[in-house]
N, C-alpha and C positions, 0 to 999 in steps of 0.2 A: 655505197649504201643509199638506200632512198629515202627519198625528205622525212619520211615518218620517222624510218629507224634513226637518222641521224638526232632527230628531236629525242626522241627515245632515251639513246645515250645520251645526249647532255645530260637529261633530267636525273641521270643518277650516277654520273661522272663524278660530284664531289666526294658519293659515298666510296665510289671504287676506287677512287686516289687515296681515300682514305689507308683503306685498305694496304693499297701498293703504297704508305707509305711518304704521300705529296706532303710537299710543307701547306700549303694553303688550307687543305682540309681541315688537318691537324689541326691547326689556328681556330678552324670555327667548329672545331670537338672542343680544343681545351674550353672555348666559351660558354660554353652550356653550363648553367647554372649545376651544381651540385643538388641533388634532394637533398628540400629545407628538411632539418631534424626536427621531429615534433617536439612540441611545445608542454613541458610539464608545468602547467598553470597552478596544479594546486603548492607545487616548490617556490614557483618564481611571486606566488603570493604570501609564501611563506607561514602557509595554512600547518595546523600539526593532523597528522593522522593518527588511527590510533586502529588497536583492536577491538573488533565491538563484541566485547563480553556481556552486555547488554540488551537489545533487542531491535526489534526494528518501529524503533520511535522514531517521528518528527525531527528530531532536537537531534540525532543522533543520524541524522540523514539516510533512513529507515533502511532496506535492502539493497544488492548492489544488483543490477541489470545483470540476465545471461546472454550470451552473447547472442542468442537468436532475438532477442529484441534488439539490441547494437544495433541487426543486420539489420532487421526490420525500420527502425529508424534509420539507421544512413542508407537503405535501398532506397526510402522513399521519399527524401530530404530533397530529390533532385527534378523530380517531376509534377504539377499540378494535378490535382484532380475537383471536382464538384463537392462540399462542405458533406453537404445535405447527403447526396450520393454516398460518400465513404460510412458514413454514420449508418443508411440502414443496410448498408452489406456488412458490416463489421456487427452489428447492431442484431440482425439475423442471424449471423454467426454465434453470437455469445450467447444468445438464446437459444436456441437450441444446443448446444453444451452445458447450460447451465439451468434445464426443463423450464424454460418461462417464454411465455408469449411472446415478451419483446424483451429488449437491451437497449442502452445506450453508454458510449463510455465520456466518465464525466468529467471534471478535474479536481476527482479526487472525492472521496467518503462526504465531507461534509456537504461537498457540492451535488452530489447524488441526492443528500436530506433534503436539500435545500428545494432543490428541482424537482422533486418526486411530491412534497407538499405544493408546492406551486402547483402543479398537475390538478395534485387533490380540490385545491382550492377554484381553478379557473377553468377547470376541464378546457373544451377546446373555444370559449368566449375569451377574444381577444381583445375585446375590450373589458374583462375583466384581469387579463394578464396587464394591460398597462395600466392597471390600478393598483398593482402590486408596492408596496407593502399596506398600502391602503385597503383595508377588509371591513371597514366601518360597513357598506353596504351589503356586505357579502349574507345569504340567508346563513349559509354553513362559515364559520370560522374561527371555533374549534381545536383543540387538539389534547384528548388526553395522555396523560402519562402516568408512572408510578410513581410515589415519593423516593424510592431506591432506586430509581434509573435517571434519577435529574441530579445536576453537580458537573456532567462533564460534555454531553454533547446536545443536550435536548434546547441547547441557544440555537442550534440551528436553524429550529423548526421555526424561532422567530423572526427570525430574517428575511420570512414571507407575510408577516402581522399577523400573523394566527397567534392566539391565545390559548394559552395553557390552563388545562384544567386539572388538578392534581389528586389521583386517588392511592388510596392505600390495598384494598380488600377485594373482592369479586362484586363485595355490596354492595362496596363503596361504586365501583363502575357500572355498574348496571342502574343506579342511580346517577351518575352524574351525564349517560346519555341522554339527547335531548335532542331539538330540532336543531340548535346552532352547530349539535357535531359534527365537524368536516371527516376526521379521522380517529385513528390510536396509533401511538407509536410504540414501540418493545425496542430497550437496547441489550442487547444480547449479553454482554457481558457481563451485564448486573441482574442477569435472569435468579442466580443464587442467593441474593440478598432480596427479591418480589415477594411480595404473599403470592402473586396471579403467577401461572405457570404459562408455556408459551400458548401449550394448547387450550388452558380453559380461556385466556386473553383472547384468542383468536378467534374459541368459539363465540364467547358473549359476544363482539366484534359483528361474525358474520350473521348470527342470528336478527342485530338490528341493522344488517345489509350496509356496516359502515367499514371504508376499505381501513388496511391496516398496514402500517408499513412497518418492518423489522432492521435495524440498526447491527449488522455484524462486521463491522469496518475491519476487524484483527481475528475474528473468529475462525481464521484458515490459516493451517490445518483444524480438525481435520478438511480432504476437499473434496468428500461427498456435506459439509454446511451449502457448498454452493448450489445445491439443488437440494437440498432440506429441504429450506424455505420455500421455495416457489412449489412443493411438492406436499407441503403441510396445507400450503392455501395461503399464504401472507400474498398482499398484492401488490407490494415491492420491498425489494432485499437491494440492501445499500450495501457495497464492501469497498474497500481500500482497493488499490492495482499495486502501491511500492513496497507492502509486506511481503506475505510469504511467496503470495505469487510473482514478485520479483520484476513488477512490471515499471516504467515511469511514477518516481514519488509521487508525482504531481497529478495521476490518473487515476479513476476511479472508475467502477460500474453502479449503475442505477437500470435495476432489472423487474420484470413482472408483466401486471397486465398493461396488454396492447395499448388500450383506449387512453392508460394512466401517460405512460412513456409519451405517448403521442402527444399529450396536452403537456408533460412536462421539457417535451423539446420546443415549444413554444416561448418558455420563458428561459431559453439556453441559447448558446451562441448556434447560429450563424444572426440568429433575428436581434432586432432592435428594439427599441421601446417597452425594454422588462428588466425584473433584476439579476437576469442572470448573465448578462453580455459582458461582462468580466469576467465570468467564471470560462474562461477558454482554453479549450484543452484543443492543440493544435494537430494536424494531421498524421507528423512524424508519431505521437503521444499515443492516438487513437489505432492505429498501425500497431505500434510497441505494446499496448493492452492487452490487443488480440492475439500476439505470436506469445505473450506472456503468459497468457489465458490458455493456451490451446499447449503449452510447452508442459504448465504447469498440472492441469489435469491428466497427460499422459505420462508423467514421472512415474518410477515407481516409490511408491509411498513407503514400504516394508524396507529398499534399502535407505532411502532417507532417512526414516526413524532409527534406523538399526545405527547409519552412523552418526547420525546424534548421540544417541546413545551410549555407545564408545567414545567419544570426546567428555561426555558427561563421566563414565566414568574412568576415565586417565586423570581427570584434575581430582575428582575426589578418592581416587586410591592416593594420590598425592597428597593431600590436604590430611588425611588419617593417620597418617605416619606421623604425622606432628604432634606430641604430646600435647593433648588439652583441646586439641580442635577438631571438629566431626564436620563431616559433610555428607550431604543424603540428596538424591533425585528422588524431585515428583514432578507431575506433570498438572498445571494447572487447567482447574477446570472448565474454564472460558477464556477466551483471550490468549492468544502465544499459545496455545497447546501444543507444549515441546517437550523432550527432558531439559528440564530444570537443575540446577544447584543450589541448597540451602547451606548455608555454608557457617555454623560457631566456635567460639572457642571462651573457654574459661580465661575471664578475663584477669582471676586471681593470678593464672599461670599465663598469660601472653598477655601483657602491657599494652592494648592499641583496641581502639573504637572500631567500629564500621565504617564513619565518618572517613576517618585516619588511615585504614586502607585504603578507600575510596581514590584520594589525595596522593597516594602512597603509589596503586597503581596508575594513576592516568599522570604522575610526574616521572614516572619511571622509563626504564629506554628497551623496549619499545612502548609505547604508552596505551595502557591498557583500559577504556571506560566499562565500569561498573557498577554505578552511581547508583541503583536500589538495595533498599535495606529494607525487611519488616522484623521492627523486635530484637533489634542488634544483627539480626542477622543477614549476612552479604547473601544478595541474590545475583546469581549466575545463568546467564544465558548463554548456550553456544552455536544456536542454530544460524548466528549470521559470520560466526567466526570461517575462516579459510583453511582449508587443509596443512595441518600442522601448527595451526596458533595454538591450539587445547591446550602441546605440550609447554609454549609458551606462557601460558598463565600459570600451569600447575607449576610451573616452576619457580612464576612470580610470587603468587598466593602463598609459595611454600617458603621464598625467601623472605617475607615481610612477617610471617608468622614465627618464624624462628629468630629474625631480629629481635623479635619483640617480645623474646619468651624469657620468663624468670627463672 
C-alpha cells in the first residue's frame, strides 16, 4: 500500500473493526453518550396546563406558535445578522403585505403605541427623542381620544409625556384641535360604544393635516383589518403578533407612514438614549413575525371559520340537551371576531353560578379555562382550542350542568 492509502485506512480502521466486530471499537461505541431526552420544563416546574376555552389573552398565554415560526425561530437562533439590517427587510416585507409605506416589528401592541407616538412626537430630532418623556418643550404634545376608548389601553400613549385631551362628539373634537395637537388616537374595539365613527374621526383628523394612529391590537380576524387601515388613510395601525396571527406573544407590528416608522425606530432598540431601549423584541422574534405574518394571510380563511364553527357547534348541540340550559353562537363585533358560545341555564333548575362553573372546569381533569361571563352568562371561545378539545368541554359543560340539575 502506499503511504497515503495506509494513512487512509488507519483513519477509518476503528469504524471497520467496528463493523467486523473488534472489541476496542465496540468499547468507544458503547461510550457515546445516548441522545439527551428532551426536557419537559413546563412538568418538571410543575406548571398546570389546561384547555383554552377562552381566548388569546395575556394572562392566558394568548396563542400557540405554528410550527413555521418554531422553524423560523430555531432557523435563525444560530447565526448573527446586523439589528438595523433584519428590521428593514423584514420591515419591507410586512409592508407591502400589509398596503402601508413602512413596518416595523415591535415587542408587542403596546409597544407599537408607544413608539409610533414617540415618532409623532420627535419626528426625526434626536435631540428631542432623548427628551422623551419630557414634552414640557415640545410645540405639539397632544393627544386626543374618545371618552369610550379610554379605561384600557390609551396609558400607553402616556408613556411618551403626551397629554390627553378628551372628547366626546365630532364638536366636541373639532374643538379641542389646537396648535399643541401632536396627534389622535382610535382604539378599535371600542369603536361601538364612540359617538365619532372611524371615518368621520379620520376625516376631521386629516382635514387639520394631524396624523392619526389606530389601535387594533385583537382586531384579527377578520385579516383583510390588516390592510383596512393603512387603506382608509390612518397613518399608523398598531396590532398584536401572539393572537390570531400566531406569532411570538411577545411581538407586535407598528405599520404606516414611512417618515412616522422612521422617527419612531429612533426611540426603539437597537439605539440608546430614548424610552424605548427596553422595549426589545429580539431577532429570533422579528424572524418569527414575519413567517407568522406571511403564514397567516395565506390561510385559508373560509376553512378556518368553517371549523370554528363546527367546534362551536358540537358543544352547543351538547349544552341543549340539558334541560334548562341554552346555548347560542355569535360572533362579536370587534375584537376576537370568532364563533363564540353564550352559554345559560335556568338557575331554578341547575343549582350553579357562572362563577362555580368557572371553578368547576379549570379544577377539573383535564382543566379547562373559561373564566368570562356577561350577565351570568358563560362565554366560550374555541378558536385557540386543538383539534378535539370541543368534544372535551361539551362533554365537561355537560357534566357540571347535570350535576347541578334539580
Amino acid at each position: 500500500m502506499k503511504r497515503r492509502d495506509v494513512v487512509k485506512y488507519l483513519s477509518i480502521a476503528p469504524v471497520a473493526g467496528a463493523v467486523a466486530g473488534s472489541a476496542a471499537p465496540l468499547e468507544a461505541v458503547a461510550a457515546i453518550p445516548a441522545a439527551t431526552a428532551k426536557r419537559d420544563l413546563i412538568k418538571e416546574l410543575g406548571l398546570r396546563t389546561f384547555i383554552n376555552a377562552y381566548g388569546v389573552y395575556t394572562t392566558h398565554t394568548a396563542s400557540l406558535m405554528s410550527d413555521e415560526v418554531l422553524d423560523a425561530i430555531n432557523g435563525s437562533s444560530k447565526k448573527f445578522v446586523l439589528y438595523n439590517d433584519l428590521q428593514d427587510k423584514v420591515g419591507e416585507k410586512i409592508a407591502a403585505m400589509c398596503h402601508a409605506e413602512a413596518a416595523m416589528v415591535t415587542s408587542g401592541c403596546w409597544s407599537a403605541i408607544v413608539l409610533g407616538t414617540a415618532g409623532v412626537l420627535t419626528g426625526m430630532d434626536r435631540k428631542k427623542v432623548a427628551l422623551l418623556p419630557d414634552v414640557s418643550s415640545f410645540e405639539k404634545n397632544e393627544v386626543i381620544v374618545q371618552r369610550s376608548h379610554m379605561g384600557s389601553y390609551d396609558h400607553t400613549l402616556t408613556n411618551t409625556g403626551i397629554k390627553r385631551v378628551v372628547v366626546e362628539t365630532a364638536d366636541e373634537l373639532e374643538k379641542a384641535i389646537s396648535p399643541k395637537t401632536a396627534m389622535t388616537w382610535f382604539y378599535n374595539e371600542a369603536a361601538p360604544w364612540g359617538k365619532i365613527g372611524h371615518e368621520e374621526w379620520l376625516a376631521i383628523a386629516k382635514k387639520h393635516n394631524i396624523p392619526t394612529m389606530v389601535d387594533i391590537a385583537a382586531d384579527v380576524p377578520p385579516v383583510e383589518n390588516l390592510w383596512k387601515f393603512n387603506d382608509m388613510g390612518y397613518d399608523l395601525v398598531c396590532v398584536s403578533g401572539g393572537k390570531a396571527i400566531r406569532g411570538p406573544q411577545s411581538a407586535g407590528i407598528l405599520m404606516g407612514r414611512k417618515h412616522l416608522i422612521a422617527a419612531a425606530r429612533l426611540s426603539a432598540p437597537p439605539g440608546g438614549n430614548n424610552i424605548g431601549r427596553g422595549m426589545k423584541v429580539n431577532k429570533e422574534e422579528i424572524l418569527g413575525m414575519y413567517a407568522a405574518l406571511e403564514r397567516f394571510i395565506n390561510l385559508d380563511h373560509g376553512k378556518e371559520w368553517k371549523m370554528w364553527e363546527d367546534r362551536a357547534a358540537i358543544i352547543a348541540n351538547a349544552v341543549n340537551k340539558v334541560r334548562g340550559a341554552k346555548a347560542e353562537i355569535f360572533v362579536p363585533p370587534h375584537a376576537n371576531v370568532t364563533p363564540t358560545l353564550r352559554i345559560n341555564w335556568d338557575q331554578s333548575l341547575i343549582k350553579l353560578t357562572s362563577r362555580d362553573m368557572t371553578a368547576n372546569l379549570r379544577d377539573g381533569e383535564p382543566s379547562i379555562e373559561a373564566p368570562k361571563y356577561v350577565d351570568n352568562a358563560l362565554i366560550i371561545s374555541v378558536w385557540m382550542m386543538q383539534p378535539g378539545e370541543e368534544k372535551i368541554v361539551a362533554r365537561r359543560l355537560t357534566e357540571e350542568l347535570n350535576k347541578a340539575s334539580v
